[in-house]
C-alpha positions as CSV (number, residue, x, y, z in Angstrom):
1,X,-5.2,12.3,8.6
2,X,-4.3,14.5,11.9
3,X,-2.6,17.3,10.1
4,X,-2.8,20.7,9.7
5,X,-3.4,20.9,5.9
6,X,-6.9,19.0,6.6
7,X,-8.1,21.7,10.2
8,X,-9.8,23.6,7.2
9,X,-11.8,21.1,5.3
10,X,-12.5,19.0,9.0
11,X,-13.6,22.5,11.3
12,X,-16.0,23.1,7.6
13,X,-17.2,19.6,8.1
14,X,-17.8,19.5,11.7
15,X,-19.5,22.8,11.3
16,X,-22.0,21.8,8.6
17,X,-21.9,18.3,10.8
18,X,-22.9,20.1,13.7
19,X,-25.5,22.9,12.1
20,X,-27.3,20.0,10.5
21,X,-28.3,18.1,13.2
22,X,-30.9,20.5,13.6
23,X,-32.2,19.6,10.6
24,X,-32.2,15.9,10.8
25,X,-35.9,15.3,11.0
26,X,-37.1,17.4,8.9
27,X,-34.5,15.9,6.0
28,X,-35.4,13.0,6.4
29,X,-39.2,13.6,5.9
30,X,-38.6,15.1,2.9
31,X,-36.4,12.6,1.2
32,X,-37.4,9.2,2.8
33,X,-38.7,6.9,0.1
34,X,-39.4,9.8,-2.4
35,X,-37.2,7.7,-4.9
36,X,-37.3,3.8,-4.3
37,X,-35.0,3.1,-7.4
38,X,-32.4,6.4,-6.0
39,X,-32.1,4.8,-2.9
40,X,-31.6,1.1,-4.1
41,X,-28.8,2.3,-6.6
42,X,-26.6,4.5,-4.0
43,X,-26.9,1.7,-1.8
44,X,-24.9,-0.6,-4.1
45,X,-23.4,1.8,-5.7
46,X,-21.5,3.4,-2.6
47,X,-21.6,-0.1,-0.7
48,X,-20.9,-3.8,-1.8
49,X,-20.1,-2.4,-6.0
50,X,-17.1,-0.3,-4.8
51,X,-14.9,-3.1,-3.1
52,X,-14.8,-5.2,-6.7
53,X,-14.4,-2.0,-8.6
54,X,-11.8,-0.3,-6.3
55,X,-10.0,-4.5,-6.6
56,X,-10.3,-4.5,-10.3
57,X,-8.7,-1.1,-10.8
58,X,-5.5,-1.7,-8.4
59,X,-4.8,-5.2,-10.3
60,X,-5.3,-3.1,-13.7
61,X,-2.7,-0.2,-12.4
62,X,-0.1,-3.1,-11.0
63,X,0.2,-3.9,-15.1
64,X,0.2,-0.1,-16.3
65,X,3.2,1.6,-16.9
66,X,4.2,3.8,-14.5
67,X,2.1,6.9,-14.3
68,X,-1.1,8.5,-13.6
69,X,-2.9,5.8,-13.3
70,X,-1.2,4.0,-11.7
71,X,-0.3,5.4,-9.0
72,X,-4.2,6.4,-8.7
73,X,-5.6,3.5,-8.5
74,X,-2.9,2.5,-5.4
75,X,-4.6,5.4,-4.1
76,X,-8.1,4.6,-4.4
77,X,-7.3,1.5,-2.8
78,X,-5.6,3.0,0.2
79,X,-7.8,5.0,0.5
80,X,-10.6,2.7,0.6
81,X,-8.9,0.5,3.4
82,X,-8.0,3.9,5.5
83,X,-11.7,4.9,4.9
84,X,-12.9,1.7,6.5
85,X,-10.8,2.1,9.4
86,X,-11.4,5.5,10.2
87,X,-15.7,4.8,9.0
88,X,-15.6,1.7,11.5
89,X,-14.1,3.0,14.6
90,X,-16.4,6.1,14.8
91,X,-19.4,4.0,14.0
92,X,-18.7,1.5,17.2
93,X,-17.3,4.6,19.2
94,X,-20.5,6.4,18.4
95,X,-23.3,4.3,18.4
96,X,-25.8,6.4,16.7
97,X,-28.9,4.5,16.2
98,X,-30.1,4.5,12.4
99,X,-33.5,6.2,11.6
100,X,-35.1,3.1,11.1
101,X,-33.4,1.9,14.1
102,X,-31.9,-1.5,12.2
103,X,-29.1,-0.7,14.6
104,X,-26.6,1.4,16.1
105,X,-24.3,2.4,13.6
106,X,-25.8,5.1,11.8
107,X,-23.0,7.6,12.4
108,X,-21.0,8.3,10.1
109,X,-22.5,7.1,6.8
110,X,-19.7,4.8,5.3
111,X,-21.3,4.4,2.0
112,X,-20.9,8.7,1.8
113,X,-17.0,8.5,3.3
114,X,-16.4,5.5,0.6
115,X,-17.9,7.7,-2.4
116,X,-16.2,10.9,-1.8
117,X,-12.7,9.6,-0.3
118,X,-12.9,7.8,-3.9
119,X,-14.0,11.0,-5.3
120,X,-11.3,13.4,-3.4
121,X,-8.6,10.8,-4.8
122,X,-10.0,11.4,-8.4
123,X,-10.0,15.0,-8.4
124,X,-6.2,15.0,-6.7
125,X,-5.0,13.1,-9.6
126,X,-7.1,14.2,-12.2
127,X,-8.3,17.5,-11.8
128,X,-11.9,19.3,-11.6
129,X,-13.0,17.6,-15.3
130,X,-13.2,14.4,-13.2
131,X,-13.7,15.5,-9.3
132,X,-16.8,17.8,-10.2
133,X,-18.9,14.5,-11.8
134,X,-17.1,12.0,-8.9
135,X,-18.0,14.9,-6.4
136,X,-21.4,14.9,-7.4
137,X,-22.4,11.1,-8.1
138,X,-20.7,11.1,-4.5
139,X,-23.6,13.5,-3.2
140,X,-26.2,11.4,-5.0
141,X,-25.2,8.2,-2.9
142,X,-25.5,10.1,0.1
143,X,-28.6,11.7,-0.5
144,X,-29.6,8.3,-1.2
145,X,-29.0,7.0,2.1
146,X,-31.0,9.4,3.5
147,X,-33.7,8.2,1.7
148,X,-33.2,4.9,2.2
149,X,-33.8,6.1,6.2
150,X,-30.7,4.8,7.0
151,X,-28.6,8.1,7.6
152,X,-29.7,11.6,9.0
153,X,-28.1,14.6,7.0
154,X,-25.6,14.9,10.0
155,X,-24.2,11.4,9.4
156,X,-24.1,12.3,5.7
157,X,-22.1,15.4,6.1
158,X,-19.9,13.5,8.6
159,X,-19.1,10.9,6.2
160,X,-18.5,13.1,4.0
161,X,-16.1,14.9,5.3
162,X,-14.4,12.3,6.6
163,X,-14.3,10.9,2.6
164,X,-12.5,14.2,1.8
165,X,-9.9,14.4,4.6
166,X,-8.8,10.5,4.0
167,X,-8.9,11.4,-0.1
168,X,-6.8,14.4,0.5
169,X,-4.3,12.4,2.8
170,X,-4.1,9.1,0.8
171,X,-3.4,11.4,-2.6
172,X,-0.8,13.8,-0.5
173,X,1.5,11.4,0.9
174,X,1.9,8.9,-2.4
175,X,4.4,11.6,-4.0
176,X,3.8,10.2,-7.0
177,X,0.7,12.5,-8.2
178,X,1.3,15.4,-10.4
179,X,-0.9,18.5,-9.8
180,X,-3.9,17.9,-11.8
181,X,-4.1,19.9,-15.1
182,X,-7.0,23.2,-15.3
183,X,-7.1,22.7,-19.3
């Protein structure tokens, strides 16, 4: 995760991180509760629908063949654990207080580093033809947790970026991938 093939993507991260702070309150009046059914749906779908998924997947890939698959769904399984890790220490070293102040762990917003570390993973292996729709149903479920008023843009953006670095990580040290195909 500390290397220097991810100072790009993390100084863009901290950057956007940092620049959207500033525009925390005014994000969040504009999304929260605009879409009850939005915010419901990223919940589970970045939170407690990705740990049976993610499960399901690595016991499907340890009976594939070796191969593409395979070796992705190891990944998306690492990289879900690594995520966690990386998601929980900064939360409890942080100790940003959510916007509807349910409690202190507001920063980053896991459910955003879950979908796009997932998401990073599936464009490494697969290429843009599955990383563009992964990227962007990743976006959706943090979008929806600032509706939900449980994330500020800046914890989004964080998460986010931390998703990406982990994805890039997991996917760069299993040697197994192949560069993903532009066809």
């Amino acid at each position: 995760v500390f290397s220097g093939q991810n100072l790009l993507p993390f100084a863009v991260g901290a950057a956007a991180t940092v620049s959207a702070s500033a525009f925390d309150s005014r994000t969040q009046g504009l999304l929260k509760g605009t879409c009850d059914t939005c915010g419901t749906t990223g919940a589970t779908a970045g939170g407690a629908a990705m740990v049976p998924l993610v499960g399901a997947m690595f016991v499907a890939g340890r009976f594939a063949p070796q191969g593409r698959f395979r070796s992705a769904t190891y990944d998306f399984a690492q990289a879900m654990i690594v995520n966690g890790a990386y998601t929980s220490i900064l939360k409890y070293s942080v100790q940003r207080t959510r916007p509807d102040a349910s409690n202190s762990l507001s920063f980053p917003s896991g459910h955003t580093s879950t979908a796009f570390s997932l998401a990073t993973v599936a464009n490494q292996h697969y290429g843009w033809k599955v990383g563009v729709p992964a990227y962007l149903l990743a976006s959706g479920i943090g979008l929806s947790r600032i509706e939900k008023d449980k994330h500020y843009l800046s914890d989004v953006l964080a998460g986010a970026t931390l998703g990406v670095i982990v994805g890039r990580t997991v996917a760069r040290l299993d040697g197994s991938i192949a560069a993903p195909s532009v066809a």
